[in-house]
C-alpha positions as CSV (number, residue, x, y, z in Angstrom):
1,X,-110.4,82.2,108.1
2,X,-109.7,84.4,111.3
3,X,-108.8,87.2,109.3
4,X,-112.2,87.5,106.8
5,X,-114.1,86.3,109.8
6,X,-112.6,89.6,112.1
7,X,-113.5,91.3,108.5
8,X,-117.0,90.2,108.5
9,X,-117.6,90.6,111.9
10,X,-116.2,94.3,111.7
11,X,-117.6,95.6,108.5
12,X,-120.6,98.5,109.4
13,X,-121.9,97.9,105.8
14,X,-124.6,95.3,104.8
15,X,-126.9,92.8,106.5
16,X,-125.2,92.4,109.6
17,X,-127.3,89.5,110.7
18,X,-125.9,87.3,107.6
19,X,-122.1,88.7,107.8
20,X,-122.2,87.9,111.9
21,X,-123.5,84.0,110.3
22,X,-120.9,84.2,107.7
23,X,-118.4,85.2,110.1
24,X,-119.0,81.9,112.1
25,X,-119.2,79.5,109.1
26,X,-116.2,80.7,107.6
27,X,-114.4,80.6,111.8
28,X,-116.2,76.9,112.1
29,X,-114.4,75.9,108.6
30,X,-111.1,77.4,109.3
31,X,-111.2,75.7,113.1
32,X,-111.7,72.0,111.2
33,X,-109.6,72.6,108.5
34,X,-106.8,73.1,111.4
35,X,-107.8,70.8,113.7
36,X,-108.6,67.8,112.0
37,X,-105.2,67.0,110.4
38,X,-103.2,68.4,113.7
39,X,-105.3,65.6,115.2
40,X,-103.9,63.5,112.8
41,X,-100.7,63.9,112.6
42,X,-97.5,63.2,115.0
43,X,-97.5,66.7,116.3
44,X,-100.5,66.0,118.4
45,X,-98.7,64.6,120.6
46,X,-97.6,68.5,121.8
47,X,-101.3,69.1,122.3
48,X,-103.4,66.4,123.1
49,X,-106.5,67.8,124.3
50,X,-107.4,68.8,121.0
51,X,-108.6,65.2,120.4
52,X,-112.2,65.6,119.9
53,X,-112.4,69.0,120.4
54,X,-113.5,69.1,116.6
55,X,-116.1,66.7,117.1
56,X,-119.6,69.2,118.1
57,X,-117.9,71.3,115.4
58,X,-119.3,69.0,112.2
59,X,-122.5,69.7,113.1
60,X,-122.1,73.1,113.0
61,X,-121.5,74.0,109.2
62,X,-125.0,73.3,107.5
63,X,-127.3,74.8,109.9
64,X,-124.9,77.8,109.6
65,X,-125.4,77.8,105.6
66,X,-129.2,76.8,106.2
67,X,-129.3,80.5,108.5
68,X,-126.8,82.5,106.6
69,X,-128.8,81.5,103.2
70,X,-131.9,82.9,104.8
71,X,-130.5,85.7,106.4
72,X,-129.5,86.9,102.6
73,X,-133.1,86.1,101.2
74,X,-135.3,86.8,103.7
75,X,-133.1,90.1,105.0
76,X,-133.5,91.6,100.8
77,X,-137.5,90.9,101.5
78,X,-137.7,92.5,104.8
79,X,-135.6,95.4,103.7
80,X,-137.9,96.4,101.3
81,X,-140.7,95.6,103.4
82,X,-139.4,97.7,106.6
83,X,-136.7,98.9,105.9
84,X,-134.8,97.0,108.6
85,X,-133.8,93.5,109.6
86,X,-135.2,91.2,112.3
87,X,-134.1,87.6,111.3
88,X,-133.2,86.1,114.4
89,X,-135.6,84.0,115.7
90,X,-135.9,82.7,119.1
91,X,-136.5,78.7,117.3
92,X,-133.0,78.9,115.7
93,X,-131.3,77.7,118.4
94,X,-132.5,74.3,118.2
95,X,-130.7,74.3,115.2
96,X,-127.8,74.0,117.1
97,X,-128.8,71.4,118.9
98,X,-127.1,68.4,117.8
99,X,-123.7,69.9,118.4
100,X,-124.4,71.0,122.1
101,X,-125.5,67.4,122.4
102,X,-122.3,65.9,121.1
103,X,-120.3,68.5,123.3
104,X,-122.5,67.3,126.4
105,X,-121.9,63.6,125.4
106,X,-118.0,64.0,125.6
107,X,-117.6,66.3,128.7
108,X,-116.2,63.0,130.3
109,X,-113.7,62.2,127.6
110,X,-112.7,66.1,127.8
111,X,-111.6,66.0,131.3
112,X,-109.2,62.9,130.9
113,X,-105.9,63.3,130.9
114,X,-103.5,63.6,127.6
115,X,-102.0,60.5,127.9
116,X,-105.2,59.3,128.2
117,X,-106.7,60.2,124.9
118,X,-103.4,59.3,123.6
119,X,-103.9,56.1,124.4
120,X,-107.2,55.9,122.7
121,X,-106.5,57.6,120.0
122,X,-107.3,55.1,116.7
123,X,-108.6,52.5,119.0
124,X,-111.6,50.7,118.0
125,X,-113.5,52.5,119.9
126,X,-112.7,55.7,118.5
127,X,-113.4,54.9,115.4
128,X,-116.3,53.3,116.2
129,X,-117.5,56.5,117.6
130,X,-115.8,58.2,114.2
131,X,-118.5,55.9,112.2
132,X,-121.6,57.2,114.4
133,X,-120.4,60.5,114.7
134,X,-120.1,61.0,111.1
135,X,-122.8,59.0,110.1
136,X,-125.2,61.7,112.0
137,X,-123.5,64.6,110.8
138,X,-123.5,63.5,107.3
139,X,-127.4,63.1,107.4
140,X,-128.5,66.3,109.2
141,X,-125.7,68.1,107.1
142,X,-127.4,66.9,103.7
143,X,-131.0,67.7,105.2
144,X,-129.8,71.5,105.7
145,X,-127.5,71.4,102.2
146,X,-130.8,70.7,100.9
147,X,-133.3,72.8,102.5
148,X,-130.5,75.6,101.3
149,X,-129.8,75.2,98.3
150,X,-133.6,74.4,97.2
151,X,-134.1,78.4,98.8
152,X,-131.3,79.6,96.7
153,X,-132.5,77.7,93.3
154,X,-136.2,78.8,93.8
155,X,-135.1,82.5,94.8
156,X,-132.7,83.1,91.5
157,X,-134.9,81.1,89.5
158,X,-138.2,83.6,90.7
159,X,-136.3,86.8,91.0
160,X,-132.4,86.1,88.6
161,X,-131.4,89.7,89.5
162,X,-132.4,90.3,92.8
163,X,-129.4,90.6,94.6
164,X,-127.0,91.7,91.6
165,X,-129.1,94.9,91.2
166,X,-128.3,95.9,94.7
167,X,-124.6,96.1,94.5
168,X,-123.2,92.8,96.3
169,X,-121.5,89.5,95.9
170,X,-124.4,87.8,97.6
171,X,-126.1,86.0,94.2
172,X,-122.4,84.6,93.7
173,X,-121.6,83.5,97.3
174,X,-124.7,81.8,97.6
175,X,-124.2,80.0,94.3
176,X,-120.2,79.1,95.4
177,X,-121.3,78.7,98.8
178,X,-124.2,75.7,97.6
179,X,-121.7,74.1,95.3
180,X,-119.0,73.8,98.1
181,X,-121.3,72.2,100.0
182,X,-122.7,69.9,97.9
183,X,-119.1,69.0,97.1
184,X,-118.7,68.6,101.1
185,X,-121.6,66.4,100.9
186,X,-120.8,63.6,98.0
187,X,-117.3,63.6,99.6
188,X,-117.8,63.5,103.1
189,X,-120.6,60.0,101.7
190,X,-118.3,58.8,99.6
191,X,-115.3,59.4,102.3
192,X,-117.8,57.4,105.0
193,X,-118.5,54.6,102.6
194,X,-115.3,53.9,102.2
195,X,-113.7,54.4,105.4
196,X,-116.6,51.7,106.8
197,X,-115.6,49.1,104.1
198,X,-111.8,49.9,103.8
199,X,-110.6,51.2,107.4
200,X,-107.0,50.5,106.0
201,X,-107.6,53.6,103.7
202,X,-108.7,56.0,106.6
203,X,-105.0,57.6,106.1
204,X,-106.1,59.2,103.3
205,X,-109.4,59.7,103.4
206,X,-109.3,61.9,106.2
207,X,-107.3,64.7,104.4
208,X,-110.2,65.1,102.0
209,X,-112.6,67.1,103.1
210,X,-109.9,69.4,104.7
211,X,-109.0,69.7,101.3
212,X,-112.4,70.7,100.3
213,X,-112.7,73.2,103.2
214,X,-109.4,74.8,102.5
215,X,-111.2,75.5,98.4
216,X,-114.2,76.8,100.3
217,X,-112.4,78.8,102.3
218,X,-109.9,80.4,99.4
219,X,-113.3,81.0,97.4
220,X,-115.0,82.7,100.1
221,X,-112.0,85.1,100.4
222,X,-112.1,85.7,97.1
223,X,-115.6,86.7,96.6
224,X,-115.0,88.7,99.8
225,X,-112.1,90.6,98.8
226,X,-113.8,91.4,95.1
227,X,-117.2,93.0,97.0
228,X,-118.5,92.7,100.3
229,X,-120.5,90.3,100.7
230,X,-124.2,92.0,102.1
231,X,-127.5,93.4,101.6
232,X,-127.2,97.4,101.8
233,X,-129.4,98.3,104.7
234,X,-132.1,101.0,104.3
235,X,-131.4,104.3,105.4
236,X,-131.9,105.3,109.0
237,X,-134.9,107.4,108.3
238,X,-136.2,105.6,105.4
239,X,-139.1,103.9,108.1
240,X,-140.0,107.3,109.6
241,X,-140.0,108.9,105.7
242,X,-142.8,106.7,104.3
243,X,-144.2,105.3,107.7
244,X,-147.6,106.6,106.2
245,X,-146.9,105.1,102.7
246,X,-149.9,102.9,100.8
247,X,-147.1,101.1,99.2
248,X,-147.1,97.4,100.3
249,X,-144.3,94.9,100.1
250,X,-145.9,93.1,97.2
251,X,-146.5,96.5,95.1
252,X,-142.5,97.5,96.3
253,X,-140.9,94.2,94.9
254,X,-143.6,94.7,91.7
255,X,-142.5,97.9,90.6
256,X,-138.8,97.9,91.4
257,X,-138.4,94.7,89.2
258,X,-140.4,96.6,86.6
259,X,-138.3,99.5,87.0
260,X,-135.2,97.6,86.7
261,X,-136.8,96.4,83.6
262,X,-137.2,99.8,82.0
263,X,-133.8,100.9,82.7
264,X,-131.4,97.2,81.8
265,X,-133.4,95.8,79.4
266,X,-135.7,98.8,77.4
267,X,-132.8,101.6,78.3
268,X,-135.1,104.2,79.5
269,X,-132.3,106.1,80.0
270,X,-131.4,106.7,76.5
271,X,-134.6,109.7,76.6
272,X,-133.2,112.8,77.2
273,X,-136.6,114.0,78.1
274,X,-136.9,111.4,80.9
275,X,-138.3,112.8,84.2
276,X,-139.1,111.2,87.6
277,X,-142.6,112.1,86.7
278,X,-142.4,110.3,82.7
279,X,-141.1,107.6,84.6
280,X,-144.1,106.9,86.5
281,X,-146.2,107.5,84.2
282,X,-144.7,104.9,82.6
283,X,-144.4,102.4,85.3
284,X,-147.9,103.6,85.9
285,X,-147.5,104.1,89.4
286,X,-147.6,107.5,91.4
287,X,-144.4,109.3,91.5
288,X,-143.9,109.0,95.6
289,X,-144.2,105.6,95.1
290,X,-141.7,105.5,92.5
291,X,-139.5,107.9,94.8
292,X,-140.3,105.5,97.4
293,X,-138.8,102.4,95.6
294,X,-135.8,104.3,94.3
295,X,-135.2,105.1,97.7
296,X,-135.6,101.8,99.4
297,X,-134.7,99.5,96.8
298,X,-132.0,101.1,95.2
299,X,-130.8,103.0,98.2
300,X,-130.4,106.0,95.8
């Protein structure tokens, strides 16, 4: 996790917004994953304050996949738009909110001592704090698993190539980054139902979704290490090269899927008499826009 978060957070290629939110899903995962069962097991006795320093931290994951999700979307629209990126927004840090809450709420516990939150580790009313802790988490996490995956279904439903045709991983890490979390979703329920009904089985249950991050995280690395993962930003003078262009974003997104149509599925290629000028004709658009698309939406 630290070393394809450094990777993400490094890399001078792509949309730098998404790889900096990618960076700190895949650094949130790998800190649970680590955590979590340390917590857990007999060894935490050696470091004791990191009893709930997890906690804030499973709030974190699904507003992160919410953002990164429409950092990839919304930064391929904008490219081709402007030819640059602006997707921060000054809003988005309420979507942090409920984890800076929960880190308020346990300042106090924080500065106890260890032998302190020794002492009340598996107590009732840890657990009882367990049950609303993860009862929250669980329902804000599904609300933003939901919001993203219903942008990732509607965007490669509406446009199936969009992302292959510009050279990245992106259409398959969203698509293995959705599942995963829907995964984390039905078992962090079904891991709450049953923990509430069957505390004896809490044992158990809580290596699960560690599990599930660990196949997230092995995925992710994957996908990373095959392509990385990003939408190629424009070039540096591509806004001062057509600043003066009639081509709108609508028109721009028109006629490069229609391009993209000529050349995958009609082979325009195959003409040996083809010419940037044929071409337009063709598309039935004027060559500098044409040029313009190729330039911008290709980044050829």
């Amino acid at each position: 996790a630290v070393l394809l978060g450094l990777v993400l957070l490094s890399t001078g290629r792509g949309n730098q917004t998404a790889n900096r939110l990618l960076a700190a899903l895949v650094l949130t995962i790998g800190a649970l994953v680590g955590v979590t069962p340390l917590v857990k097991s007999p060894y935490v006795v050696v470091v004791p304050h990191l009893i709930r320093v997890n906690h804030p931290m499973d709030f974190l994951p699904a507003p992160l996949l919410f953002l990164y999700v429409r950092a990839v979307i919304g930064g391929r629209d904008q490219v081709l738009r402007t030819g640059r990126y602006d997707l921060w927004r000054r809003a988005d840090g309420l979507h942090f909110l409920p984890a800076a809450a929960c880190a308020f709420y346990l300042l106090p516990y924080y500065a106890q001592t260890g032998a302190h939150k020794l002492a009340d580790l598996g107590s009732p009313g840890y657990v009882s704090w367990y049950l609303v802790r993860s009862g929250l988490a669980i329902a804000i996490g599904c609300m933003y698993v939901g919001l993203a995956v219903r942008h990732v279904v509607r965007f490669l439903r509406d446009e199936p190539n969009a992302l292959e045709q510009e050279g990245s991983t992106a259409a398959r890490q969203l698509r293995f980054l959705c599942a995963g979390f829907l995964a984390v979703a039905i078992v962090a329920a079904g891991r709450y139902v049953l923990d509430a009904s069957l505390p004896a089985y809490m044992p158990v249950t809580t290596h699960w979704l560690p599990a599930v991050g660990t196949a997230i995280l092995c995925g992710m690395a994957y996908l990373a290490l095959r392509d990385p993962v990003g939408v190629p930003a424009a070039p540096a003078g591509a806004i001062r090269k057509y600043e003066t262009s009639s081509l709108t974003g609508e028109r721009a997104t028109q006629g490069l899927n229609t391009l993209l149509h000529a050349l995958e599925v009609d082979r325009a290629y195959l003409d040996p008499d083809l010419t940037l000028t044929s071409l337009s004709a063709r598309q039935r658009m004027p060559v500098s826009h044409v040029w313009q698309i190729i330039n911008e939406g290709l980044h050829q």
